[in-house]
N, C-alpha and C positions, 0 to 999 in steps of 0.2 A: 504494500500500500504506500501511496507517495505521501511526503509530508504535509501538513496545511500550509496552504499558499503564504502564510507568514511564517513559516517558517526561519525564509534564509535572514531575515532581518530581524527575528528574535534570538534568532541563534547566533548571529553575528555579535548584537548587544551582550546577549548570556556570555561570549567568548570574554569580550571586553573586561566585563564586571565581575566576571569570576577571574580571571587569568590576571589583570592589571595588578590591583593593590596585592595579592601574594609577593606579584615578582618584585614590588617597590621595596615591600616591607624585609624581603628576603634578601636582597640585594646588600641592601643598608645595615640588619642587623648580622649580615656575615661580617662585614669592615668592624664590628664592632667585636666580635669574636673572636676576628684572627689578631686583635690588638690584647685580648684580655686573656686568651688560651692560656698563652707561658704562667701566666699568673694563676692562671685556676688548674695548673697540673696537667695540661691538655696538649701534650706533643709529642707528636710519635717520632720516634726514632729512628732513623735506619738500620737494619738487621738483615740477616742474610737470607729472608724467605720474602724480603721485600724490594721494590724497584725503584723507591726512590732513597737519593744520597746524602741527601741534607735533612736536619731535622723540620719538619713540618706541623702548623696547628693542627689540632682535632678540633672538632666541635662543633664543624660546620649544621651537623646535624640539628644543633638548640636553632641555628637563626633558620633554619625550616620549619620548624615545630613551632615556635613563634609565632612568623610569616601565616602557617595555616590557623592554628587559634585564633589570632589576633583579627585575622577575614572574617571566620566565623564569625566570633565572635560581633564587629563588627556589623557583619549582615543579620545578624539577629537583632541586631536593633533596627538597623531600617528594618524590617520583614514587621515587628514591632508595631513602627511606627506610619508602617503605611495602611496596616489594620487599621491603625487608631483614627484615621483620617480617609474615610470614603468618599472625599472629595478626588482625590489624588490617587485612587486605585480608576478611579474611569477615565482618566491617563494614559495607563497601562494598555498596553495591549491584551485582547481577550486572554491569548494562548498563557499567558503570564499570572495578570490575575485573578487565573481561574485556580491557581498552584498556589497562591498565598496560607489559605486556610491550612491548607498542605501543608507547608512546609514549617508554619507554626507550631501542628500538631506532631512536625515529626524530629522538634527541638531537642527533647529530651533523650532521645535514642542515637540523635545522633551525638549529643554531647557525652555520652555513655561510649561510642566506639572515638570520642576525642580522648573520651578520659583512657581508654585500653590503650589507646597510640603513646599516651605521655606519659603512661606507665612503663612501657614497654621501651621509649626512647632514655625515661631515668634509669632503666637496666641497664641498656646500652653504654648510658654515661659513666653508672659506675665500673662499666668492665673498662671504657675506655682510661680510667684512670687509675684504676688497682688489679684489674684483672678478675675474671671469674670463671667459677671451675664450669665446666662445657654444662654438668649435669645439673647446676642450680639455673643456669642461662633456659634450659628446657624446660625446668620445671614451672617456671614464670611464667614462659611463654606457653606453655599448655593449658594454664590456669587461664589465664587469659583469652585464649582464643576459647579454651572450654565456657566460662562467663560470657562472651557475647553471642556465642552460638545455641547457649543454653536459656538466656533470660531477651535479648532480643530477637529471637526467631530469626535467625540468619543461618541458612544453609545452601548444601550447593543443589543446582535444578537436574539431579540426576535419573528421575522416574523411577525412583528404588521407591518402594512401599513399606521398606523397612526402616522407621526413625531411628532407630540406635546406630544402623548401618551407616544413613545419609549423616548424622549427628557425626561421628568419628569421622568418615570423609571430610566432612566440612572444618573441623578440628586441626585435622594433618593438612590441610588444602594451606588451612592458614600457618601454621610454624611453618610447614614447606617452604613459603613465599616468603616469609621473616628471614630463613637462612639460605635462602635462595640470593636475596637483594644483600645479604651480610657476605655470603662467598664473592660475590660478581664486585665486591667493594676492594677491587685490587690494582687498580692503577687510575692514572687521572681523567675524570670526566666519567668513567666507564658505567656504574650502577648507579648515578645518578642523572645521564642518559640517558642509559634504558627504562631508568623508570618514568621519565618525562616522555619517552615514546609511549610505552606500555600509558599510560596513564592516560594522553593524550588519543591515545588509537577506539579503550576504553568507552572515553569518553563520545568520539564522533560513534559508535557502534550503540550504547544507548539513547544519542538523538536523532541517527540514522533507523536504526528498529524502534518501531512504537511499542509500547508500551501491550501485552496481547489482550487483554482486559479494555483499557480506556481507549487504545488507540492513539495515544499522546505521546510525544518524546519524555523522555525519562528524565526531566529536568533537576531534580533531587540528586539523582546519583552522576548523573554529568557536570552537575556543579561541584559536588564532592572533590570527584577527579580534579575539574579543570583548574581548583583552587591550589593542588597540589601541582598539578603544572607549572604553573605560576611560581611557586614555591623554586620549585627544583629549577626553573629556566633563572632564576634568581641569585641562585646558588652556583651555578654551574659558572656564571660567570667571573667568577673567585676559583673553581672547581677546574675550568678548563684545564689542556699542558700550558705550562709547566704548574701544577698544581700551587696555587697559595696557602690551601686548606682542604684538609679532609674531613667528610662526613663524618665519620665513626662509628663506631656500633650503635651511639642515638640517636644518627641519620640512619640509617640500613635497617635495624628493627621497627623506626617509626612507618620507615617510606614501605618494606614488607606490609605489613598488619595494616595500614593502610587502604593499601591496592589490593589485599587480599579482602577484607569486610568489601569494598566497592563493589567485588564482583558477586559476594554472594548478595548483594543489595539487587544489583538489579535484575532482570526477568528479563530473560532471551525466546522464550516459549513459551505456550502455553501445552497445558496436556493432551487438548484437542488438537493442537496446531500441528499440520503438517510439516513444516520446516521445525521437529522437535532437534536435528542436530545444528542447531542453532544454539545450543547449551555450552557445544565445544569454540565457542568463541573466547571465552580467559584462559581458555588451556594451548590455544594457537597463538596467541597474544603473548603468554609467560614462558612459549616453547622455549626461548634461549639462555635466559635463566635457569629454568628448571633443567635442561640439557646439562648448561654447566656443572650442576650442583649435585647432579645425580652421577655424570663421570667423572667428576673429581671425588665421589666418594668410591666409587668401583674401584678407581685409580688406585686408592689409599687402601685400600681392602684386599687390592690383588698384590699389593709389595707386603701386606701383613702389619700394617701401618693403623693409627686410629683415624674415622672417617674425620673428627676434629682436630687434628694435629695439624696444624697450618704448613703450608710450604707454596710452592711455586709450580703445582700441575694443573691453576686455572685453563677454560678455554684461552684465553688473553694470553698469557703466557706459554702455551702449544703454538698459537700466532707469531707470535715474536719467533718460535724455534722453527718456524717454515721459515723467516727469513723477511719477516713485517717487520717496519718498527713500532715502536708502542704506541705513536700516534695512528698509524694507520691498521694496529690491532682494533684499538678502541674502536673507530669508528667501522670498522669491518664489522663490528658485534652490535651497533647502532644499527648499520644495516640491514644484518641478518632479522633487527629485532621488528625493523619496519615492513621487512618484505613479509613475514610470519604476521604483522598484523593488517597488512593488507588482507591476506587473503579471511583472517579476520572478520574482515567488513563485509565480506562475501557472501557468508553462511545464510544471512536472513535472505539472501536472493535468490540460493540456491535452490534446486530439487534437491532428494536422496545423491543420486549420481552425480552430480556438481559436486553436491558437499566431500563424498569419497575423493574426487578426485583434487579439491581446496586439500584436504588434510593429505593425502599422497603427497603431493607439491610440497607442503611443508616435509613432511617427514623423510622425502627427497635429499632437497634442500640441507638439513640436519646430517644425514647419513654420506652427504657428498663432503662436507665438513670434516665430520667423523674421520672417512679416508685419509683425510689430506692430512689432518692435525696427529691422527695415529700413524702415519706411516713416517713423519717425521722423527716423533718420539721413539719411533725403533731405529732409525739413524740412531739419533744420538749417544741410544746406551751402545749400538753396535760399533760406534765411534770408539778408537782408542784412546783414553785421557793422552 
């Protein structure tokens, strides 16, 4: 179904208004962290399982978490005060303030997965500054994604008819992503990148597909997203090579749990709906991440290693040993992460036989990768020092 005819000009405004004040406010409170880091214990150091050579801020993660409260926060008062004032919602465009009530009533739930994020980013910060053992870092994060999946009704749209079964999927969906954006946090620009594509891709796929109930774009969860856009395009600018500042584990677990609640927020199908593999649109979307994070554990598994023990068998650094440099690793995994969510965007337009052959293309794509990035790694061990 096409969108309504205002569409492109409320979605243009929604880009503006959600996307702008993040990137301002993130921008600015990064300059303010990488001056305050040293002083609050927050610099990492080069080590030999890492790629950069100078000591560098952490922290960059607090002026995204900021950036995205601070909007929130923010637009909860307009949203407030345009209530209060029924002069100035006949303003508005229909498709807009018809979501007001909406988004009022859906305050509190969302400030509940604000609150899981900054819980989940003061983890981060303390391992970034003392360290923490791998097994108290999961037990957190279990707690947490089991809390929002259990008191906010957030689960994944899998046509399981079993609640305990979807309940644990949706659970692991989310750590998954948490340490999926924490592994991919290995050189500069790179998980912070990807999650401004992923995030971004997200976002046009919930106002691209309506909503299978109202028929409306998903403006709730696309604002979500585009607020953290905003955030991260914000950051990245400080983030780019040669890195000023790093995320840290209170960027990477915030930005995971994040993008992970987004997806089980919105609604790709319905039961009835024929296009139900339309479901697999955050699993096309997260393919590169999750790629990474699942053979860099194989990786660490097959040398008899623990799958947490950090070293240097990222994708990112398989790249660099074909013979990339680390700028054009990076954005080679930007790419990968844009082409996977193109096809993304596809799914709601497909038949069955399109969608087969969208996810083929991807899983393609990944397994051509694969080749190239393993057949290098066997050079090298077969290489004599």
């Amino acid at each position: 179904m096409d969108p309504p005819p205002e569409f492109d000009s409320v979605a243009a405004a929604w880009l503006l208004a959600a996307v702008l004040p993040p990137l301002l406010l993130s921008w600015l409170a990064t300059y303010v962290v990488r001056r305050r880091a040293p002083a609050w214990g927050l610099v990492d150091m080069p080590a030999a399982r890492k790629v950069h050579s100078t000591p560098t801020p952490l922290g960059g993660g607090l002026a995204i978490a900021f950036a995205v409260l601070a909007t929130f926060a923010l637009g909860e008062l307009g949203v407030r005060w345009l209530l209060a004032m029924p002069a100035w919602q006949d303003k508005l465009p229909a498709i807009v303030g018809v979501h007001l009530p909406g988004m009022a009533s859906q305050s509190s739930a969302l400030w509940v997965l604000l609150g899981g994020a900054a819980v989940l980013s003061a983890l981060g910060l303390v391992d970034d500054r003392r360290g923490l053992p791998w097994q108290w870092r999961l037990c957190v994060q279990f707690a947490v994604a089991g809390a929002v999946v259990t008191f906010q009704g957030l689960k994944l749209t899998a046509f399981i008819g079993i609640p305990a079964v979807t309940w644990m999927m949706s659970v692991v969906w989310i750590v998954g992503l948490i340490n999926s954006f924490n592994m991919l946090d290995n050189m500069d620009g790179l998980s912070s990148g990807v999650a401004a594509i992923a995030a971004a891709t997200l976002a046009a796929v919930t106002l691209l597909a309506p909503d299978p109930e109202t028929q409306r774009p998903q403006l709730f969860v696309s604002g979500y997203l585009l607020v953290l856009v905003g955030a991260l395009l914000g950051f990245l600018w400080h983030n780019r090579p040669p890195a000023r500042i790093f995320m840290g584990d209170a960027g990477s677990y915030f930005i995971g749990f994040y993008i992970a609640t987004a997806t089980l927020a919105a609604t790709y199908a319905g039961y009835q709906s024929p296009r139900r593999h339309a479901v697999l649109a955050p699993v096309l979307v997260m393919a590169v991440p999750l790629y990474d994070m699942l053979s860099v554990i194989l990786i660490r598994l097959r040398e008899g290693r623990s799958p947490f023990q950090a070293d240097k068998c990222h994708l990112s650094h398989r790249l660099v040993d074909l013979g990339l440099t680390k700028v054009q690793a990076v954005l080679t995994i930007h790419l990968l992460t844009f082409t996977c969510g193109l096809a993304a965007l596809l799914l709601h337009r497909v038949d069955t036989l399109g969608a087969v052959l969208v996810v083929t293309t991807v899983l393609c794509v990944l397994t051509l990768i694969a080749i190239l990035e393993s057949s290098a790694r066997r050079k090298l061990r077969e290489t004599p020092p």
